[in-house]
C-alpha positions in Angstrom: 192.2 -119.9 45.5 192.7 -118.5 42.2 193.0 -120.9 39.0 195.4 -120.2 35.6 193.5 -122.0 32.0 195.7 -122.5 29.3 194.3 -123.6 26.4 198.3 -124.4 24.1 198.4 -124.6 20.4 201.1 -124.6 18.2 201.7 -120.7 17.9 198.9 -119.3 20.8 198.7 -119.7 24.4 194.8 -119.1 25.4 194.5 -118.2 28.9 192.2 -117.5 31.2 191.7 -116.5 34.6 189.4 -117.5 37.7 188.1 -115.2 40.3 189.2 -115.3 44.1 186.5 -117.7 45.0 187.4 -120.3 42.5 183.8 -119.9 41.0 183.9 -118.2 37.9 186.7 -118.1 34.6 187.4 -114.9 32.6 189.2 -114.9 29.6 192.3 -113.1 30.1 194.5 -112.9 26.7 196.0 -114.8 23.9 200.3 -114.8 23.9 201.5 -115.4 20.6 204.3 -117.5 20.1 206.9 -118.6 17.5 205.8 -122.3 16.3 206.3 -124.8 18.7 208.4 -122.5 21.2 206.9 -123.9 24.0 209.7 -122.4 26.6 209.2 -119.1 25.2 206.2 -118.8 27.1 207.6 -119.3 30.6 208.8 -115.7 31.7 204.8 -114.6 30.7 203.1 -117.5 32.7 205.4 -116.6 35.9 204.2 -112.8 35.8 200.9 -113.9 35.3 201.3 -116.3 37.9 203.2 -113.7 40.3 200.4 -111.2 39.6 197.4 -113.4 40.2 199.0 -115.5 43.2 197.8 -118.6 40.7 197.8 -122.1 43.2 196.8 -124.1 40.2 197.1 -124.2 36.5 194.4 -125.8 34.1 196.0 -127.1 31.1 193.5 -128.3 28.2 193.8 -131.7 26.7 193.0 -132.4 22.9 191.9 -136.0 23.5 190.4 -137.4 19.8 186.9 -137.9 20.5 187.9 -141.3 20.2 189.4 -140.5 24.0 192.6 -141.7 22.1 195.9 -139.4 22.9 197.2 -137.9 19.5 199.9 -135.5 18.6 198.4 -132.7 19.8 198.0 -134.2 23.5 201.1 -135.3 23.6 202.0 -131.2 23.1 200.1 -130.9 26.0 201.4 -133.1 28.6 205.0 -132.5 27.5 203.6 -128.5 28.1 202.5 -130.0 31.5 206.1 -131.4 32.4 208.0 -127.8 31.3 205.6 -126.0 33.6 205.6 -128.4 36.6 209.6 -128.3 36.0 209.3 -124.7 36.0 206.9 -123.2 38.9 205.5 -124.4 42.1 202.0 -124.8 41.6 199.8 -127.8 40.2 199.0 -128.4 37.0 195.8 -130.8 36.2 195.1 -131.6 32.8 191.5 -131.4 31.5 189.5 -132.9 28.4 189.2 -130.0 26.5 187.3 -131.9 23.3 184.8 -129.6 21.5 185.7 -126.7 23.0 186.9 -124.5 19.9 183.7 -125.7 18.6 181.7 -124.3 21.3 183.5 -121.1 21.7 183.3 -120.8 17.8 179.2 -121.5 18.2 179.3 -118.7 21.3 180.7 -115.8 18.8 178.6 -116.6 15.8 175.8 -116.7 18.3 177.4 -113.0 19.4 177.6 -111.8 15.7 181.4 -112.0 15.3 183.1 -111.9 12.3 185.1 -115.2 11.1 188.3 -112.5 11.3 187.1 -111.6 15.3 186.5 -115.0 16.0 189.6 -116.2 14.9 191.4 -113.5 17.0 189.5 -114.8 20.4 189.0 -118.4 20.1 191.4 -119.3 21.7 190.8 -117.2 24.6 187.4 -118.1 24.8 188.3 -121.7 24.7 190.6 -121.4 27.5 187.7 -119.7 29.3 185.8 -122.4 28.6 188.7 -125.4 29.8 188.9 -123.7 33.2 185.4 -122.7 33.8 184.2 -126.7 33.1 187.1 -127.6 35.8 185.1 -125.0 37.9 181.9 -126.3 37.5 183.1 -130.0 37.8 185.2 -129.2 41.0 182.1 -127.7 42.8 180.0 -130.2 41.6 182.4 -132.3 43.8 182.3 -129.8 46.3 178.7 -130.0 46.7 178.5 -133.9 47.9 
């Protein structure tokens, strides 16, 4: 079972990819997009979808770290809505606070520049979204 992470901002789709098993997240690429054109996205997701027969997509969720819903996670489960409108696979939502943070910490640990970093972040945070669903779910697994 194969899993899709998106990671949705307001003008880049991170998205990574899991391995056959289910196990392990790669990051994949970041689409660019025009502000806010959410739907503009759709014909990309389906051939990635298509190509990497994806059962389930892993969509972040900015909670504040209040674990109140804002602006931003309202972006997301309306994102949730077009793509479960759109394609027959699941879509779960996961908590995705800190995670720009720690894929930030990851490259400056890696000696990236500010100008890499902001290039992959959002990749990278996307890798990170779907590869804490991982290790959650076989946590699970495991019991």
């Amino acid at each position: 079972m194969r899993y899709l992470g998106l990671d949705l901002g307001t003008k880049t789709l991170g998205v990574s990819i899991s391995d056959n098993l289910g196990l392990i997240a790669s990051t994949y690429k970041i689409i660019r997009f025009k502000e806010n054109d959410y739907l503009s996205l759709l014909e990309e997701i389906k051939k990635i979808i298509n190509e990497f027969n994806i059962n389930t997509i892993i969509l972040g969720l900015p909670k504040n770290m209040d674990n109140s819903l804002g602006e931003a996670s309202k972006r997301s489960i309306d994102f949730k809505k077009i793509l479960e409108n759109n394609f027959n696979v699941s879509v779960v939502l996961q908590d995705e606070r800190l995670t720009s943070v720690e894929a930030n910490n990851i490259m400056i640990d890696g000696g990236l520049s500010r100008k890499k970093r902001k290039k992959y972040v959002d990749s990278l945070a996307a890798n990170i979204i779907l590869q804490n669903y991982l290790d959650k779910r076989g946590d699970n697994n495991d019991k």
